[in-house]
N, C-alpha and C positions, 0 to 999 in steps of 0.2 A: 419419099417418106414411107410408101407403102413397100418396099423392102426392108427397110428400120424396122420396121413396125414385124412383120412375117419374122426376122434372125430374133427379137425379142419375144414375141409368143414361142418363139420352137426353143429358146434359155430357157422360158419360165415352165413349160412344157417337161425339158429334161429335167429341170431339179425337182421339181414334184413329183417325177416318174423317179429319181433315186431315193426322196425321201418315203414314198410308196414300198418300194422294193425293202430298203432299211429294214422298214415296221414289218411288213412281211417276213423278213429275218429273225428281226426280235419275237415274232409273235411264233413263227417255228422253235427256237430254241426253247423258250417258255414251254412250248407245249413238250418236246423234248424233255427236260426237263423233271415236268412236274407228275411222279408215281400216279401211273393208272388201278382205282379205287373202284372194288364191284358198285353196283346199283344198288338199291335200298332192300330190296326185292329178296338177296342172298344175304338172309341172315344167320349166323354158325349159334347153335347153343350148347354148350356142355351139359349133357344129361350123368356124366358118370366119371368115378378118375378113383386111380388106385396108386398108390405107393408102395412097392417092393422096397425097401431100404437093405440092402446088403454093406453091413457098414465096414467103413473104412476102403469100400472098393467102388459102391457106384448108387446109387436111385434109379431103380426102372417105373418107368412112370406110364401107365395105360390109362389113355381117355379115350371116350368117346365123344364124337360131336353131333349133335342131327343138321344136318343142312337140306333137309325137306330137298326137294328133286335137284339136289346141285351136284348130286353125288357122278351124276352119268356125264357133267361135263368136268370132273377133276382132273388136271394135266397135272401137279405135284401139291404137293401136301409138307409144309415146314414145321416141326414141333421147336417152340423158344422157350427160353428160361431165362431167368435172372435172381440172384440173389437180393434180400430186401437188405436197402443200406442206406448211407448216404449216397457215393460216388460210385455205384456198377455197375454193369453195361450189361447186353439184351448177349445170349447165347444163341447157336441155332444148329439144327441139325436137318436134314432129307433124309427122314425113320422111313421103313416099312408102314404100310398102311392097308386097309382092307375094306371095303365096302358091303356095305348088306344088303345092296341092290339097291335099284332106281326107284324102288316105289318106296323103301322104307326111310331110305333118305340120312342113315347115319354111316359113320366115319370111326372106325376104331383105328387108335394109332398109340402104336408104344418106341419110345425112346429112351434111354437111359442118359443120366448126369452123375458123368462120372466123377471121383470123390477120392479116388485111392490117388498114388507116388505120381506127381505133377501136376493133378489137378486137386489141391486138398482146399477144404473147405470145414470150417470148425464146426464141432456139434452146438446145434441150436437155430445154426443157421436158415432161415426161410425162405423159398425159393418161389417166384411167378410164374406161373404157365402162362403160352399160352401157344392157340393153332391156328397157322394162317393157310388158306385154301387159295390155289391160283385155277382160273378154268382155260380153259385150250384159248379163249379169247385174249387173255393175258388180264383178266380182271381179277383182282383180290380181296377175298374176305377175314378175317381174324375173326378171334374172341377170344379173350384173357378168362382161365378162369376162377370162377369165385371162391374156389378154396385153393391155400398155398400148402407147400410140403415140409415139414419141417422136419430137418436132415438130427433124427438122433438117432443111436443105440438102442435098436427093440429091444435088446436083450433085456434093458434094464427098466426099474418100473419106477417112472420119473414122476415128477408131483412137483408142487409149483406153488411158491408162495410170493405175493404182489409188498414190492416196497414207493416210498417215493420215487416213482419216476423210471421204477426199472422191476424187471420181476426173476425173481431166482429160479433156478429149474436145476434139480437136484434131485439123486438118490443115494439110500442106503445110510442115510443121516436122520438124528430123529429127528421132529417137526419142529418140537419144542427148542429146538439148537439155531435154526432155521430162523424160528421167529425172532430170537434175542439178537440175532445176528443182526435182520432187521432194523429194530429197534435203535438195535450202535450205529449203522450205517446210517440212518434217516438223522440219526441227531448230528449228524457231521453235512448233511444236504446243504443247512441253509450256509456254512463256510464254504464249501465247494461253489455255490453260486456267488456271495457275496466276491471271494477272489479271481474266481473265474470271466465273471461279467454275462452269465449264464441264466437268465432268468423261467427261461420256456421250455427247456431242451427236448430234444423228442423220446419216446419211449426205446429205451434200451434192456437188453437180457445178460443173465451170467448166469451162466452153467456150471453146478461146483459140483466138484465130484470128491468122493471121502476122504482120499488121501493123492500127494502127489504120483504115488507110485502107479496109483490108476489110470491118471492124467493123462499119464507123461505120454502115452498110444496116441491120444489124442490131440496132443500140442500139436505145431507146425514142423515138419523136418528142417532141423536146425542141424550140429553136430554130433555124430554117434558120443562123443563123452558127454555130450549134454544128455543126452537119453539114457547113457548110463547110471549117469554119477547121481540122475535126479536134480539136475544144477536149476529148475526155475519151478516155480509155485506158481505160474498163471502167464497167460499172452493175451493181453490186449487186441481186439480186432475192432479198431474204430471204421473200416470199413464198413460192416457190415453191423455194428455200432451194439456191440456184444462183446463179453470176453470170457474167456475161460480159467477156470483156479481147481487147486490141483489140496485145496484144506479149507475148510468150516473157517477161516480167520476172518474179522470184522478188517484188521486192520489193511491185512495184504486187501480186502474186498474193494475198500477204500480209496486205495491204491489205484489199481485197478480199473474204477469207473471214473476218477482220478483224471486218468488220460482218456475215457471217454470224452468227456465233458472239457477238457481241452483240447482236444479234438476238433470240438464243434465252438470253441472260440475262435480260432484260425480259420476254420474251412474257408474259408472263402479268399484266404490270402493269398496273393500273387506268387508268394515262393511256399503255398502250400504244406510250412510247417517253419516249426521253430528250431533249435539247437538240441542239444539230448539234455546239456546241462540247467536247461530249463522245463524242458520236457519231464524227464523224472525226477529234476526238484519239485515241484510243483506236486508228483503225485506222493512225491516222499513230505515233505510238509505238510500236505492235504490229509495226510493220514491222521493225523492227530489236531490239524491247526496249528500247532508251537514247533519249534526248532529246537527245544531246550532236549530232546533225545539225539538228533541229531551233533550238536554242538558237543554233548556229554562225550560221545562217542569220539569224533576229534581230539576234542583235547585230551583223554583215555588213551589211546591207541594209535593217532595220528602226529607225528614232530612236526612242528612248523616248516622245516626244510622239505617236506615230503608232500603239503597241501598241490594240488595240482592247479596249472595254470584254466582260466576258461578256454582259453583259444586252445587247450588240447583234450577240452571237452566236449567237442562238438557231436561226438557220437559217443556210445558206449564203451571204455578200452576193453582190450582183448582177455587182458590178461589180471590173474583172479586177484593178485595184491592191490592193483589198483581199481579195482571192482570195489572191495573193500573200502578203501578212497571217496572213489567216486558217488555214491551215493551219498552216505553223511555227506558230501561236503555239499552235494548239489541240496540236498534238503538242508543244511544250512544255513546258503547262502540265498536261496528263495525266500526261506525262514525272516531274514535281517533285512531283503528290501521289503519284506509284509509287513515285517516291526517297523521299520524305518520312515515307509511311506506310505502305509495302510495297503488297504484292500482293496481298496477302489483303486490305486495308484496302480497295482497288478494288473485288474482288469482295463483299467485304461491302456496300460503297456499291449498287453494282448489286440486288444482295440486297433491300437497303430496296427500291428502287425498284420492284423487281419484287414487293413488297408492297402497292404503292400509295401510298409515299411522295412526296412533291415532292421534288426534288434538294434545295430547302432545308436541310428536315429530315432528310434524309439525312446531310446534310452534317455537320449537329450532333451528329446520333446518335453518325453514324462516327467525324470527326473533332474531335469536340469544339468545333466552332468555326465561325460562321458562312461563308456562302460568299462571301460579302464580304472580311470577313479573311483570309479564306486566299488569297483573289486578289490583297490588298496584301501579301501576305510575297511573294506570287511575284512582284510586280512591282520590290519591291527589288532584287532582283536583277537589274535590266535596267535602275535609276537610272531608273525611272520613277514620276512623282508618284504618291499613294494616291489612290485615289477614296472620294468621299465616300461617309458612310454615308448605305445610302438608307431613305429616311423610310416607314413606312405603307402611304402611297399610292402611292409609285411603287419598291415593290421588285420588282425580277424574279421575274417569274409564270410558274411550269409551263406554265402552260395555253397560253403561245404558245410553249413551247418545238415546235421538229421533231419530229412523232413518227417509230417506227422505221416507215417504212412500210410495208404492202401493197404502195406502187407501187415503183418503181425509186429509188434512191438513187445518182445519178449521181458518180464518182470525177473531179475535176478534173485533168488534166497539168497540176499548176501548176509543176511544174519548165519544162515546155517554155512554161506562159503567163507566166513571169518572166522568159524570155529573150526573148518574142517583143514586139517594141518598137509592134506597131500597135494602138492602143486597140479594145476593145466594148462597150460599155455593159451588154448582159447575156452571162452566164454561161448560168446554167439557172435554169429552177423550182426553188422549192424542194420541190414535189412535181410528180409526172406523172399522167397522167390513168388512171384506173382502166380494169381490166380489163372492158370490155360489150360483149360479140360482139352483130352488128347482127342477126343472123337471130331465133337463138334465144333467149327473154325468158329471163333470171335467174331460177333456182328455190332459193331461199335457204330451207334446211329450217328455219332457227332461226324464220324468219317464219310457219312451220306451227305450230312447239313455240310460238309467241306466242299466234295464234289459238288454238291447244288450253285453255295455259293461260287465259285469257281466258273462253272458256266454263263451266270446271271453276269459273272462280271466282265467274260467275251460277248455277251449280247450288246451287254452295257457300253461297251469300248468301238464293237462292230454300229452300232445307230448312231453313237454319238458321234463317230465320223463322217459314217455316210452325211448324217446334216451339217455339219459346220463345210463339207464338200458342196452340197448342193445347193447350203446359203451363198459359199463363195463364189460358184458358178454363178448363182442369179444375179448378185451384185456386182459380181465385174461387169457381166457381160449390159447391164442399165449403167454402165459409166463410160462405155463405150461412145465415142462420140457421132452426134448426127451428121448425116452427111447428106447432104440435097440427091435427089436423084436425078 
């Protein structure tokens, strides 16, 4: 017995020396892992920050920071930015930096945010600092600071009047223009909520400048004939949850925050936007509340042979005749399920979607009825044949629908491209090119929280072996049978 006994102490021995070893694993990658944070001791404060704005090209941005005696152990020095938004992400750059010595303990540091051809960024937009300090130990300090930058036109002498919910920033327009503007907008707020399903929304800005022809510098680079011809009155930046207009108009204004505010009905849905033919129906109906412009317009200027199908709506077309189209019909046909099935019935629709629904099944949910169907009851009305039911394989797919973008979402004049008689072939993208300032590489914290989890989850996989290993060593080797000695 007394050798039974010694091969069992020396099993039970091993596996608790691998379950030891395990946690010892786990407890290294953990620390691996998890970003070393200065002490309490190295606190940063911003005493000072200045804004160069060289617009349309860059923001030079000089702060100072005191870090009282930290200054003699600084190995690098990072300057970050971010625009304020819903969805943006932290910038970063390793700027020059200058010390004022160890006794006085501050930190001047300039970096620029650049703003010109591939890193454009709309006027109005507001941007976060801040500076994070590392010392030769590898311990790091930050501090965000308390005033943001706000990216406009020194040239011009801007002024600012607050509506529901969102505040205008304007020049070279009189006040009194300004406020009436106002005034029209606010009385259209509680339909944009009531349809929307928008109750709270967060504070948003729009920047309007005199005339299009001012703008147009200002827009997003789209097409050289766009920039020509004058072809858009305003771009939406639900990003950064702002937009830009290019005329004094209530209505296009409308418009405009329109897709704000739908925007922030989706955000949070799994395919992250809706179709375009709901998209800018929504802010074309929202314009006024009724359909009845919309519809005039159609049946004026549009044949029934000509109404375009949804499923070749999903994005904006290219081309200007059916520009012309496309819009009445989208504020049309938003217009008729608002009549049809209220307003709540939209917001509810939105709701699904921002659940992670397909417009499909949305549509079923809500309206009880497919989205096919419901686009032939609406074309009766305009003596237009039904379209077929489509099959299987080729039913309209979310997945190429327009999502809400990140980037700019460009406002057509199709009022002024319906009168203007000289052909172009294209309009705009149906997207713009992302926000990548050329200096400083993208610091996307979600791609840290990825790596994190990632590791945790070899830690996880590494202990969890080691024990079901060392449980089964211990139990076989207590099944092992006794033997007399």
């Amino acid at each position: 017995m007394t050798h039974v006994v010694s091969i069992s102490n020396r099993t039970t021995a091993f596996a608790f020396s691998v379950i030891i070893v395990s946690l010892a694993i786990f407890i290294a990658t953990v620390v691996a892992v998890v970003p070393v944070r200065a002490d309490a001791s190295h606190v940063l404060t911003i005493t000072s920050q200045t804004a160069d704005i060289d617009y349309g090209e860059k923001i030079t941005i000089t702060t100072t920071v005191d870090a009282g005696s930290y200054p003699a152990e600084i190995e690098a020095v990072r300057a970050l930015f971010r625009p304020q938004g819903g969805s943006t992400i932290w910038s970063y750059s390793y700027p020059e930096y200058s010390v004022g010595g160890a006794i006085s303990g501050e930190i001047s540091v300039t970096f620029d945010i650049p703003t010109g051809p591939g890193s454009y960024y709309p006027p109005g937009t507001e941007f976060d600092i801040e500076i994070e300090v590392t010392n030769r130990s590898g311990e790091t300090s930050s501090v965000i600071s308390p005033t943001t930058v706000e990216y406009l036109d020194p040239a011009k002498n801007w002024e600012r009047v607050q509506g529901n919910g969102y505040t205008v920033v304007y020049y070279g327009v009189a006040r009194s223009r300004v406020e009436d503007l106002v005034a029209a907008v606010d009385s259209r707020i509680p339909t944009l909520e009531a349809t929307l399903g928008i109750t709270d929304p967060p504070d948003f800005k729009a920047v309007v400048f005199p005339s299009v022809q001012e703008a147009t510098p200002s827009f997003p680079p789209v097409s050289q004939t766009a920039t020509d011809q004058f072809l858009f009155a305003g771009f939406a930046q639900p990003e950064y949850r702002l937009f830009v207009q290019g005329q004094m108009n209530a209505t296009t204004f409308t418009h405009e925050l329109a897709h704000l505010y739908t925007h922030e009905a989706v955000v949070s849905s799994f395919l992250s936007g809706i179709p375009s033919w709901l998209n800018e129906g929504l802010s074309r109906f929202l314009e006024t509340g009724s359909s009845e412009s919309s519809n005039a317009r159609l049946r004026s200027s549009v044949r029934p042979d000509e109404l375009l199908s949804l499923s070749h709506m999903q994005t904006i077309p290219g081309q200007r005749s059916d520009v012309s189209i496309f819009y009445p019909q989208a504020g049309a046909f938003v217009g008729y399920l608002v009549d049809e099935y209220s307003h709540a019935g939209m917001a509810d629709l939105l709701g699904e979607v921002n659940k992670g629904r397909s417009i499909q099944r949305a549509f079923e949910l809500i309206y009880h009825k497919p989205l096919y169907e419901v686009e032939n009851d609406w074309r009766k009305l305009f003596n237009a044949d039904p379209l077929p039911i489509p099959s299987a394989t080729v039913e309209v797919s979310d997945a190429v629908g327009e999502k809400i973008p990140n980037t700019p979402v460009p406002l057509v004049d199709y009022e002024a491209a319906a009168g203007n008689p000289q052909p172009t072939s294209t309009v705009a993208p149906a997207t713009l090119p992302t926000v990548t300032p050329e200096t400083p590489p993208l610091f996307d914290q979600t791609d840290s929280i990825e790596e994190y989890g990632t590791n945790w989850a070899i830690a996880g996989i590494v202990i969890g072996l080691s024990i079901i290993t060392g449980i089964w060593l211990f139990t076989s080797r207590r099944k092992i049978p006794k033997h007399n000695s």
